[in-house]
C-alpha distance (Angstrom), angle and dihedral (degrees) to the residues before:
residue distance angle dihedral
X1 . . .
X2 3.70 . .
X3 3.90 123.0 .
X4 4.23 110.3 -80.1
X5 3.75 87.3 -149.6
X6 3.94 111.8 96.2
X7 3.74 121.7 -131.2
X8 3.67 143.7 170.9
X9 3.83 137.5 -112.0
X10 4.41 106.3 -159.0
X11 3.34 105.5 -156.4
X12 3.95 112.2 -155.8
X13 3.78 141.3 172.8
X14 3.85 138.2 83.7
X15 3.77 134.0 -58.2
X16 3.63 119.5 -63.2
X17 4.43 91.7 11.2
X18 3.56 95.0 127.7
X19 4.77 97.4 -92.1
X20 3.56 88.1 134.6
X21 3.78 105.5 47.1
X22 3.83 95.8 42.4
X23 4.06 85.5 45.8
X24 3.67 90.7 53.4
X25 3.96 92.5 44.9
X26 3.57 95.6 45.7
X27 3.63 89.6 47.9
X28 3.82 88.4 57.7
X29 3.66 95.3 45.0
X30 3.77 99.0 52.3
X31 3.75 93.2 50.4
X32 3.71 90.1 46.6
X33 4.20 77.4 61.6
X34 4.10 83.2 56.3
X35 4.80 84.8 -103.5
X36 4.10 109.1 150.8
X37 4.07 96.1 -126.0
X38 3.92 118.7 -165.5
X39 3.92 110.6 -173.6
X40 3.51 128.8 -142.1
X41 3.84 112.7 -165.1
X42 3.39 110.1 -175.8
X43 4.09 96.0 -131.4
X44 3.96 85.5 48.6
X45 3.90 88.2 56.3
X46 3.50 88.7 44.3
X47 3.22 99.2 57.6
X48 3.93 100.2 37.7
X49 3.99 101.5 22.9
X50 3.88 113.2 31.5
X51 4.24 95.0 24.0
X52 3.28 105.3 159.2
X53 4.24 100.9 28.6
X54 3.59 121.4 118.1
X55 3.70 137.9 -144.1
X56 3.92 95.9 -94.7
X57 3.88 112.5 124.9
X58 3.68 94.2 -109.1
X59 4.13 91.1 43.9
X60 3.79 90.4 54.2
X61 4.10 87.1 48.9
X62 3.66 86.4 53.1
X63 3.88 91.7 49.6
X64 3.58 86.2 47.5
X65 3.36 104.6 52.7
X66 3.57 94.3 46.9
X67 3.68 90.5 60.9
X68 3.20 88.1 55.4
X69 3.45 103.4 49.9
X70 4.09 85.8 57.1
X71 3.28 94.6 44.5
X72 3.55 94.2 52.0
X73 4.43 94.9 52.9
X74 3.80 77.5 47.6
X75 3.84 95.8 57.8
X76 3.98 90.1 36.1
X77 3.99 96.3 55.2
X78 4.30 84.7 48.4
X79 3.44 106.3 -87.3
X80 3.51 139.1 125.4
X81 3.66 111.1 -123.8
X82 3.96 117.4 -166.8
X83 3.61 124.1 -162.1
X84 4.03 124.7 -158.6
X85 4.04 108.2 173.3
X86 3.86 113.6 116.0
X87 4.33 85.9 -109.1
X88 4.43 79.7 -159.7
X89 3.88 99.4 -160.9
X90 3.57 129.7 63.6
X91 3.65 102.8 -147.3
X92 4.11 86.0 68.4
X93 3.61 98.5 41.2
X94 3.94 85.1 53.6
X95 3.90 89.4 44.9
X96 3.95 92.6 61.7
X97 3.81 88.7 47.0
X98 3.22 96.1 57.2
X99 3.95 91.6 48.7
X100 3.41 107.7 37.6
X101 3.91 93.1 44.5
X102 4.04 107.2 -167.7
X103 3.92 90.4 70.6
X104 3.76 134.0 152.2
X105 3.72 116.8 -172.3
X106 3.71 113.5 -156.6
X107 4.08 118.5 -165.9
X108 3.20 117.5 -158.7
X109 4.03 104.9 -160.9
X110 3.83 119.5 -167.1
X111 3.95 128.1 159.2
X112 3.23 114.2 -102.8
X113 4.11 91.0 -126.4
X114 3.77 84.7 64.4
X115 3.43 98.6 45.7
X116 4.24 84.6 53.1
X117 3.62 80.0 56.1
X118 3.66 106.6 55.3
X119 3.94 95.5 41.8
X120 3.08 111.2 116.0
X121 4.07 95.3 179.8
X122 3.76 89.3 53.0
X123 3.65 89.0 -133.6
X124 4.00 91.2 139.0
X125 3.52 90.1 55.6
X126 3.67 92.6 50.1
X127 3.59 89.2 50.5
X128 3.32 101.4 55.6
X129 3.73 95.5 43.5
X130 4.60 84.8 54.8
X131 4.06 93.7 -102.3
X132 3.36 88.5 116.9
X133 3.87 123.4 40.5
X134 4.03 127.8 -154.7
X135 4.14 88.3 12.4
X136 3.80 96.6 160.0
X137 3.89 119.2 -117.3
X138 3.76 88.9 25.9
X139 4.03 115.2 51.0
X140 4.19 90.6 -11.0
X141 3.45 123.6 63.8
X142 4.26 129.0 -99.8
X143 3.55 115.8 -175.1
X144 3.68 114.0 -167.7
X145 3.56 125.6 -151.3
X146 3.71 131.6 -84.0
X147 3.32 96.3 -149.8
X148 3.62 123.7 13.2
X149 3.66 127.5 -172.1
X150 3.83 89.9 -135.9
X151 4.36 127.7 4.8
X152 3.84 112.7 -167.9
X153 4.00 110.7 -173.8
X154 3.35 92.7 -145.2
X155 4.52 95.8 -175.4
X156 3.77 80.2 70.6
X157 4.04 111.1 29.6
X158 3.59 125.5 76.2
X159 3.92 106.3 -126.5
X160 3.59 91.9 -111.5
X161 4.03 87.5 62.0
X162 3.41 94.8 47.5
X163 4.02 92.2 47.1
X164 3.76 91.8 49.3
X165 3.94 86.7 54.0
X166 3.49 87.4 55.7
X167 3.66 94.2 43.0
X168 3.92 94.6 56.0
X169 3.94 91.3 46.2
X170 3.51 89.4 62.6
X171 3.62 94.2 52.0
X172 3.49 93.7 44.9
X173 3.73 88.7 56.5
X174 3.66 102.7 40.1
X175 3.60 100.6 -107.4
X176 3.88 94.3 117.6
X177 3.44 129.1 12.4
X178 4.12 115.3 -125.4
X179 4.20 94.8 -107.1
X180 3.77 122.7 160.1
X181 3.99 104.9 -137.4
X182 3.76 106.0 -76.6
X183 3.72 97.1 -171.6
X184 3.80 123.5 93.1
X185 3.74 118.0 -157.0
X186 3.76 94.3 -104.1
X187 3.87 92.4 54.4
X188 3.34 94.7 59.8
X189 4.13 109.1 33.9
X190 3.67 125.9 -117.7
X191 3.82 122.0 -17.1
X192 3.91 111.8 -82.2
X193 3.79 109.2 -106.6
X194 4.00 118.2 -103.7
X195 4.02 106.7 -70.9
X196 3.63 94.2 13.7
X197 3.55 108.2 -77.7
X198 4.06 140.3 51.9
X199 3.98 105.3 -99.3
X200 4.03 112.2 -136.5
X201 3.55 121.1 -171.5
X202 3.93 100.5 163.4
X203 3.40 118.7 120.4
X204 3.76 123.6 -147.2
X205 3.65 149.2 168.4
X206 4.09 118.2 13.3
X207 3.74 82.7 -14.8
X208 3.52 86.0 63.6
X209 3.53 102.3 51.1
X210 3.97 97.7 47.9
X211 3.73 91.7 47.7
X212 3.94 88.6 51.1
X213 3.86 93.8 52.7
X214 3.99 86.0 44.8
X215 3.77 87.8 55.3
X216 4.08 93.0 51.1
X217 3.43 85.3 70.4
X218 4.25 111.7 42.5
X219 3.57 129.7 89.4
X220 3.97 108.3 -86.1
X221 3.53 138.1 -141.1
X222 3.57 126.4 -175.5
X223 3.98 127.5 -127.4
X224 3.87 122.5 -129.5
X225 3.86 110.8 -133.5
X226 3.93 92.0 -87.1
X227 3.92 92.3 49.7
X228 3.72 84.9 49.4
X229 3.62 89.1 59.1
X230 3.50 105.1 30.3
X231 4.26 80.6 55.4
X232 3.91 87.4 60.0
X233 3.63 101.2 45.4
X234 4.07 94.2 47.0
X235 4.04 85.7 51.2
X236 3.69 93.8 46.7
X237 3.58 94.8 45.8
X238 3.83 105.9 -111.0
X239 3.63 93.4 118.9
X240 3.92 92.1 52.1
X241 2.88 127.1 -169.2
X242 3.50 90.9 31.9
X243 4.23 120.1 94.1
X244 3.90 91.4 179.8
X245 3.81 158.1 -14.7
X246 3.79 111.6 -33.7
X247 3.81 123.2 -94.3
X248 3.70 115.7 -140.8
X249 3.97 94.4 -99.7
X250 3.89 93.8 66.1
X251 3.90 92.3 31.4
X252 3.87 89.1 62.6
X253 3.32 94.8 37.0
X254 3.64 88.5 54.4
X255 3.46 97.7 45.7
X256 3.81 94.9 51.4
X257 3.67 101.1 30.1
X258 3.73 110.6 11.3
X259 3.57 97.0 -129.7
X260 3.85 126.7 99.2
X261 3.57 121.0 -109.1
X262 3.91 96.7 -91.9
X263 4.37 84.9 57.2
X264 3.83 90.3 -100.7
X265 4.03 107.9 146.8
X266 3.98 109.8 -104.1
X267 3.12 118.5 160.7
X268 3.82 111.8 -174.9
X269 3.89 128.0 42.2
X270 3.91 113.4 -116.2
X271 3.57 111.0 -164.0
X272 4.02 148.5 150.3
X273 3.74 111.8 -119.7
X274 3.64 124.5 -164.2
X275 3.62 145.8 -173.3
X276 4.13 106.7 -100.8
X277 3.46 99.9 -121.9
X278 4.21 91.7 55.1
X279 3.74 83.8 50.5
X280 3.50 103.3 61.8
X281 3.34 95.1 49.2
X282 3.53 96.1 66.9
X283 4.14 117.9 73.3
X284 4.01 121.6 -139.0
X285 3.22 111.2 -111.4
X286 3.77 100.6 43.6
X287 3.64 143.4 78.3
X288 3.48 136.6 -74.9
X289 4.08 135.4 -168.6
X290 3.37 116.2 -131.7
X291 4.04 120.3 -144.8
X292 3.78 131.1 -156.4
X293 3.81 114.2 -132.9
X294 4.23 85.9 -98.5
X295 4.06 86.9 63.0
X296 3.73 95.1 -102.4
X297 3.67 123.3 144.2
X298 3.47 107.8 -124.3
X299 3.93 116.8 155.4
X300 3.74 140.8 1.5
X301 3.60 123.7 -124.2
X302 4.21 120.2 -158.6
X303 3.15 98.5 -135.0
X304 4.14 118.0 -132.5
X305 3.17 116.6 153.8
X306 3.99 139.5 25.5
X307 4.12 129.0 -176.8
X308 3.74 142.5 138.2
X309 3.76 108.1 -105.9
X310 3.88 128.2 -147.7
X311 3.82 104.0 -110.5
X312 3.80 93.8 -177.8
X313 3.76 88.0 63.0
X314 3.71 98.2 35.1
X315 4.12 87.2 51.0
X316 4.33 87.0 43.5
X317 3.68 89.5 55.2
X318 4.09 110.8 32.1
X319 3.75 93.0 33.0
X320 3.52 112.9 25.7
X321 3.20 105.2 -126.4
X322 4.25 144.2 23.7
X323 3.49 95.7 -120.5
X324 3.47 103.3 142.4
X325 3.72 87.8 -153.3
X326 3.86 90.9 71.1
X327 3.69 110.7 91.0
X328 3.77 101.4 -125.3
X329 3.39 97.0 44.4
X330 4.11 85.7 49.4
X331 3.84 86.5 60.8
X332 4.15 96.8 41.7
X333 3.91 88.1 60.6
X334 4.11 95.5 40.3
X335 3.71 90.0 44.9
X336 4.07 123.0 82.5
X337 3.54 118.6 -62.3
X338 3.98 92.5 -142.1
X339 4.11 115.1 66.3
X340 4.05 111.4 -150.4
X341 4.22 110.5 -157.9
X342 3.66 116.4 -175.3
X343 3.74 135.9 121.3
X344 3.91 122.3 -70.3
X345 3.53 145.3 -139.1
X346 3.37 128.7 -167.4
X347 4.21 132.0 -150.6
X348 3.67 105.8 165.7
X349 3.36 132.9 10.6
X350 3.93 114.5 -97.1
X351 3.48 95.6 -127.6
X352 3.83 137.5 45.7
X353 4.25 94.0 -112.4
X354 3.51 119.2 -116.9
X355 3.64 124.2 -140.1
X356 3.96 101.7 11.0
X357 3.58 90.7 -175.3
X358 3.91 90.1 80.7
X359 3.60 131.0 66.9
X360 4.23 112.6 -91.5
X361 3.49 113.4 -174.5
X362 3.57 137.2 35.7
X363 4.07 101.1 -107.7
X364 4.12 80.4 59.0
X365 3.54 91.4 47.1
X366 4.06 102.2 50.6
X367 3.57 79.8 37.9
X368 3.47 89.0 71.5
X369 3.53 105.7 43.6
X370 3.32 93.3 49.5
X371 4.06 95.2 59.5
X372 4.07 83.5 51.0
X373 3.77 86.7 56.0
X374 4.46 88.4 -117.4
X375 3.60 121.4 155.3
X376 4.12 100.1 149.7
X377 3.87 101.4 57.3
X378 3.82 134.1 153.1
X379 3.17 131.1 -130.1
X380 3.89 126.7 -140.1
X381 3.73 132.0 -163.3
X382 3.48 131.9 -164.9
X383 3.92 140.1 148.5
X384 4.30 83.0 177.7
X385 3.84 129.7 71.6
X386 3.93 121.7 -86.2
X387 3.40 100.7 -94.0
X388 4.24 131.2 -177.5
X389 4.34 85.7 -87.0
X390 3.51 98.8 46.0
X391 4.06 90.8 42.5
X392 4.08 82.4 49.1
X393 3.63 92.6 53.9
X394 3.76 102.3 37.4
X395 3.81 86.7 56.8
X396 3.67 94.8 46.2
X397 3.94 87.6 56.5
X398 3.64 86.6 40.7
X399 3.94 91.0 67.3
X400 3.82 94.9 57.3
X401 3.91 99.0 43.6
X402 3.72 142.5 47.4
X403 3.50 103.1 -99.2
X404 4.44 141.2 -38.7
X405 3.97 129.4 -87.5
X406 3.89 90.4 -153.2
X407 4.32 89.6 -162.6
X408 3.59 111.8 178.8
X409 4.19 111.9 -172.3
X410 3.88 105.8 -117.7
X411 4.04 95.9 175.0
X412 3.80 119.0 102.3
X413 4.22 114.2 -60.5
X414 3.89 132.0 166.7
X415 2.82 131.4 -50.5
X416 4.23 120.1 -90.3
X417 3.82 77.1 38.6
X418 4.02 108.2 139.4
X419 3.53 105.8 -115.2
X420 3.61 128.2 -97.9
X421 3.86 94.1 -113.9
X422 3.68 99.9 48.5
X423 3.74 83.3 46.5
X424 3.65 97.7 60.3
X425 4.14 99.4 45.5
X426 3.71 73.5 56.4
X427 4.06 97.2 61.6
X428 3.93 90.4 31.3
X429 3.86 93.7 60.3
X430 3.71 92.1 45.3
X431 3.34 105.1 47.4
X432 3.50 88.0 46.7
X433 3.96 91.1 59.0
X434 3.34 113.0 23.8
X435 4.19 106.5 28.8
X436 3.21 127.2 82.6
X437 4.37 96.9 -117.0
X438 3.58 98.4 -144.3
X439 3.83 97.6 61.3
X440 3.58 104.0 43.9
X441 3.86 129.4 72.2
X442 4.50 113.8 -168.6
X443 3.57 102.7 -149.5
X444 4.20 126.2 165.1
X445 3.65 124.2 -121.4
X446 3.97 102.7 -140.5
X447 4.08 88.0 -155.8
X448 3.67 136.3 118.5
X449 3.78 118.0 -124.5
X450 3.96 109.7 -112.4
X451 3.79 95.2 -175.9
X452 3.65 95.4 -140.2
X453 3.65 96.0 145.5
X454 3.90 109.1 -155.4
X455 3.45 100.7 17.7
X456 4.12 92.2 39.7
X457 4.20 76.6 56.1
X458 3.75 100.6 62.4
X459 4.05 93.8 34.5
X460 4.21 81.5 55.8
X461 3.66 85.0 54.3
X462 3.74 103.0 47.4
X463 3.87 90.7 36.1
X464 4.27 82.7 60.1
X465 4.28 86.6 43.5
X466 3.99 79.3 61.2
X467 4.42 86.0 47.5
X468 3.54 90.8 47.4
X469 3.23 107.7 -93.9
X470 4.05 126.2 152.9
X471 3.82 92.9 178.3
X472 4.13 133.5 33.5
X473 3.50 125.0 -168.5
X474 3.82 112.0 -123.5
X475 3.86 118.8 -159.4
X476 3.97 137.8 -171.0
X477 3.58 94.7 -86.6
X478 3.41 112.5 16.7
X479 3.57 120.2 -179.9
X480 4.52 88.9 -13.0
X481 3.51 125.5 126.0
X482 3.69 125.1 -163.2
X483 4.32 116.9 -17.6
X484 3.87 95.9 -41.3
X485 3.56 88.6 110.5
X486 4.02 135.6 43.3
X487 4.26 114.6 -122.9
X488 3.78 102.7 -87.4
X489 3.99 98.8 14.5
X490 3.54 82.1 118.5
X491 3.95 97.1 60.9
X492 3.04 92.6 37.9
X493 3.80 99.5 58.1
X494 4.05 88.8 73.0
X495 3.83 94.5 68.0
X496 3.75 86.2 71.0
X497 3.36 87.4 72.7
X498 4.26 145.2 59.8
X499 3.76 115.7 -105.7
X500 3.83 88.9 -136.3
X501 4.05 93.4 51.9
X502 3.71 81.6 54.2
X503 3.53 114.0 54.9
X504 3.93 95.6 -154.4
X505 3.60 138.3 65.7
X506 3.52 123.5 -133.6
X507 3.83 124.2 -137.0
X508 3.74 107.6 -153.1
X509 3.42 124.0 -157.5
X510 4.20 146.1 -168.3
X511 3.60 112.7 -121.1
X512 3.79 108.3 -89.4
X513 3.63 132.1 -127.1
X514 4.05 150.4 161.1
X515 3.76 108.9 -81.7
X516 3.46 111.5 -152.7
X517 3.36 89.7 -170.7
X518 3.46 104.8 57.1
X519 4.39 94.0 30.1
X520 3.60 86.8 -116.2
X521 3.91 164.3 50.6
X522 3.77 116.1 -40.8
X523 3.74 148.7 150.4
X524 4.02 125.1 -141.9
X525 4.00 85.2 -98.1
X526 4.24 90.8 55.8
X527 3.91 106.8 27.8
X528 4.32 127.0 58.3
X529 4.09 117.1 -149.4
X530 3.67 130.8 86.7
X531 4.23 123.9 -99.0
X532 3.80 84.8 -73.2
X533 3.49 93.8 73.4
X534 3.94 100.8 48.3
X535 3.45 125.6 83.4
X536 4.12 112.3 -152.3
X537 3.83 117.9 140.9
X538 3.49 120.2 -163.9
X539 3.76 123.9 -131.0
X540 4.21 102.8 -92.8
X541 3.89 84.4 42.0
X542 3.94 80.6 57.5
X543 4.11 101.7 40.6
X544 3.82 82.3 50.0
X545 3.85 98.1 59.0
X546 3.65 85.4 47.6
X547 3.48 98.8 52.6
X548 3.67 90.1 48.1
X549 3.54 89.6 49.6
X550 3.81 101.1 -109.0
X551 3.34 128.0 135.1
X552 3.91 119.7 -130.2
X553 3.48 115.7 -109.0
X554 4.23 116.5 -91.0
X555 3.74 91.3 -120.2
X556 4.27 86.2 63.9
X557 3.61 101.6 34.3
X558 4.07 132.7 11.0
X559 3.86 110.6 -105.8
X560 3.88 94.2 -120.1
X561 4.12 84.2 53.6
X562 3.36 95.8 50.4
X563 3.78 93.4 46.3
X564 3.52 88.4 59.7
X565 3.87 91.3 49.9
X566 3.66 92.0 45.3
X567 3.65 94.0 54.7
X568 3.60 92.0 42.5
X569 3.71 96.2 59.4
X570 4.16 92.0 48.0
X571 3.50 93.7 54.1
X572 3.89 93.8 50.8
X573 4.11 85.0 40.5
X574 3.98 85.3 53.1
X575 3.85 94.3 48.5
X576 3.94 94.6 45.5
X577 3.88 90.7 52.8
């Protein structure tokens, strides 16, 4: 096991060099290798520890040193403490060496014409043209150190270089000892949720009832049907860590980076757009009711920040592109053109729930798995019908874990989309005749598709981290729509990151299809022949048999799923005539 002696990881370097993100990762990694980890970012601190201190020399020593001083009770009751505030002057860093004793300073250098480049807020470029005044590395003084214990350069590492430089310091010096991670899934209980613990905004009980006489009386703004959800699913704890709306300092961190501000992966912005003119009537700092899209009040948001974002860029980097023919990028410019971030509370949920025979939330969820005894379970996406290829792969995951989160989407999607009722007598019949029903749990996704392709992928798979899940099924196209995105992009997109900053592992697979060469389900990697010999049919070939009143053929679909499907598409043909 990891070393019972505490010690602590110093963070230094300017703003924007990369401190939080390695922080965050290394954070991950050591707990992955079973190390306590407290984090000290230094706007956290600021905020909570040194509230009030200013950026004078001797107010940034004080700031310092108090970090220290935590950091150091951290290290001496066992933990590993690691710092990420800029700590400017050398004679300070040196100080908390000295007295905290098991140290390991970590400089992250980065020009300052790259750091120009990746701020988003501009604030470098305000600096250097005198907006800003005692900005350090521009008008302020950074002194870096002489003689670091460890100096990633992090303009021309990948962060998995510089964390693995990191990682092998340690070792040298004694900190950590070189293990490969000992502990299988079902030694140490369900995967933790993303960040550590299971947000819950939900207020209940006496709580409840204050709060909803509060709300009678605030300014109101009313959610779109994605809001709506996204409300319910930061409440529940599905979006953890999240406890509200995004403020602009994770949204453009997101955007550019996706990672929250404290380095934490994210992949997708989650935010509350409104219409100007509702926006500035509402003043930071207060509170604001929140109303489903039926004119209920059903949270409260605290409101914190307010700005106009850059939809061009946001719809660039989360979607790819700013064709407005893509359907997330379609919503971004209909939406708001002001974003409101702030913490949330939720009363009721936003929208009447659909299927309550099913599990909702996360807490449910785990809940579940945990009475079944599960720790290694897989989680499965879909906003389609079950058909022969996702059966195929869903059992082939099924062999290497505990049991199957079957977790269709049931929030608003495109439209064309089958809908969300059809979909689910779908699941029920087949998991009724073909699944084993001891290792498979049908829950609902409350969510609304955002089509964002490779980012939507990974977001899927910490979103099922939150559910439970140890393991999520990747396919060829998750989450894409049309030819925004290249086959595989979407598996692909999780090699950017650690395993251990991401919490789940995902199981990627070759598009599936009938072999009629080997009588059966196969990928390119288990099946000979040519396309000739492989039966796949792709969604509009589908929707056309069933308009024409054909059902697909058994080696695409299961008969009793196509039945459904088939009957599905007369009825809406009889109510359109």
């Amino acid at each position: 096991m990891a070393s019972v002696e505490g010690f602590v990881v110093w963070f230094t370097g300017l703003s924007g060099s990369g401190k939080s993100t390695l922080a965050s990762m290394l954070a991950s990694e050591l707990s992955q290798r079973g190390v306590h980890v407290e984090s000290l970012d230094g706007d956290v601190v600021r905020t909570n520890l040194s509230k009030g201190l200013g950026f004078s020399r001797e107010d940034r020593d004080t700031n310092i040193r108090r970090i220290g001083f935590v950091a150091k009770l951290l290290a001496r009751s066992g933990a590993c403490a690691i710092t990420a505030a800029i700590s400017p002057y050398r004679e300070i860093r040196d100080e908390q060496r000295r007295a905290i004793g098991r140290f390991c300073e970590v400089y992250c250098e980065c020009p300052i014409d790259v750091l120009q480049q990746r701020d988003a807020k501009g604030l470098y470029a305000r600096a250097l043209a005198g907006e800003i005044k005692g900005f350090t590395g521009v008008d302020d003084p950074y002194e870096p150190p002489l003689s670091p214990d460890v100096v990633v350069h992090t303009d021309r590492e990948k962060p998995a270089e510089s964390l693995a430089t990191i990682l092998r310091k340690l070792e040298s010096l004694g900190y950590l000892r070189p293990l490969q991670r000992q502990l299988e899934a079902a030694k140490r209980g369900l995967v933790p949720p993303h960040g550590g613990e299971l947000v819950d905004r939900i207020v209940r009980g006496e709580a409840r009832q204050r709060l909803v006489q509060r709300a009678a009386g605030l300014p109101q703004v009313t959610l779109d049907e994605r809001a709506a959800s996204d409300l319910e699913l930061i409440a529940n704890g599905a979006y953890s860590p999240l406890r509200g709306f995004m403020t602009s300092r994770d949204y453009l961190r997101v955007v550019r980076e996706r990672r929250l501000e404290n380095g934490a992966v994210w992949p997708v912005p989650v935010t509350l757009a409104v219409p100007r003119e509702a926006a500035a009537r509402l003043a930071l700092g207060s509170e604001v009711a929140l109303a489903s899209p039926d004119g209920r009040v059903v949270g409260v948001l605290e409101l914190s920040d307010r700005w106009a974002p850059d939809k061009e860029l946001e719809a660039r980097e989360v979607y790819r592109t700013t064709d407005a023919s893509h359907p997330g990028v379609t919503y971004l410019h209909a939406s708001g053109d002001t974003y409101l971030g702030g913490e949330i509370w939720l009363l009721d949920s936003p929208v009447t729930p659909q299927f309550p025979h099913v599990p909702r939330d996360p807490a449910a969820t785990r809940a579940i798995f945990e009475a079944r005894g599960w720790s290694r379970v897989v989680g499965f996406q879909t906003r389609n019908p079950v058909h022969r290829a996702h059966e195929y792969l869903t059992k082939c995951a099924l062999e290497i874990t505990d049991g199957l989160l079957l977790h269709p989407l049931v929030g608003a999607t495109k439209p064309g989309d089958i809908p969300a009722d059809v979909r689910m007598r779908c699941y029920e019949v087949l998991l009724q005749k073909y699944y084993p029903a001891d290792r498979v749990v049908l829950g609902v996704y409350p969510a609304a598709m955002r089509y964002a392709g490779p980012r939507e992928a990974i977001f899927h798979a910490l979103v099922r981290k939150n559910y439970g899940c140890s393991h999520f099924v990747v396919g060829r196209d998750h989450a894409g729509v049309g030819h925004f995105y290249g086959t595989y992009d979407a598996q692909h997109a999780f090699d950017d990151f650690l395993p251990g900053e991401l919490g789940v592992e995902p199981l990627k697979f070759e598009e599936a299809f009938w072999s009629t060469v080997v009588g059966g389900m196969a990928t390119e990697k288990t099946a000979p022949g040519d396309p000739s010999t492989r039966i796949a049919l792709s969604g509009t070939e589908v929707r056309e048999m069933l308009r024409a009143g054909k059902l697909p053929p058994p080696e695409f679909s299961r008969p009793e799923v196509a039945q459904i499907l088939l009957e599905a598409a007369q009825e809406t043909s009889h109510r359109a005539a």
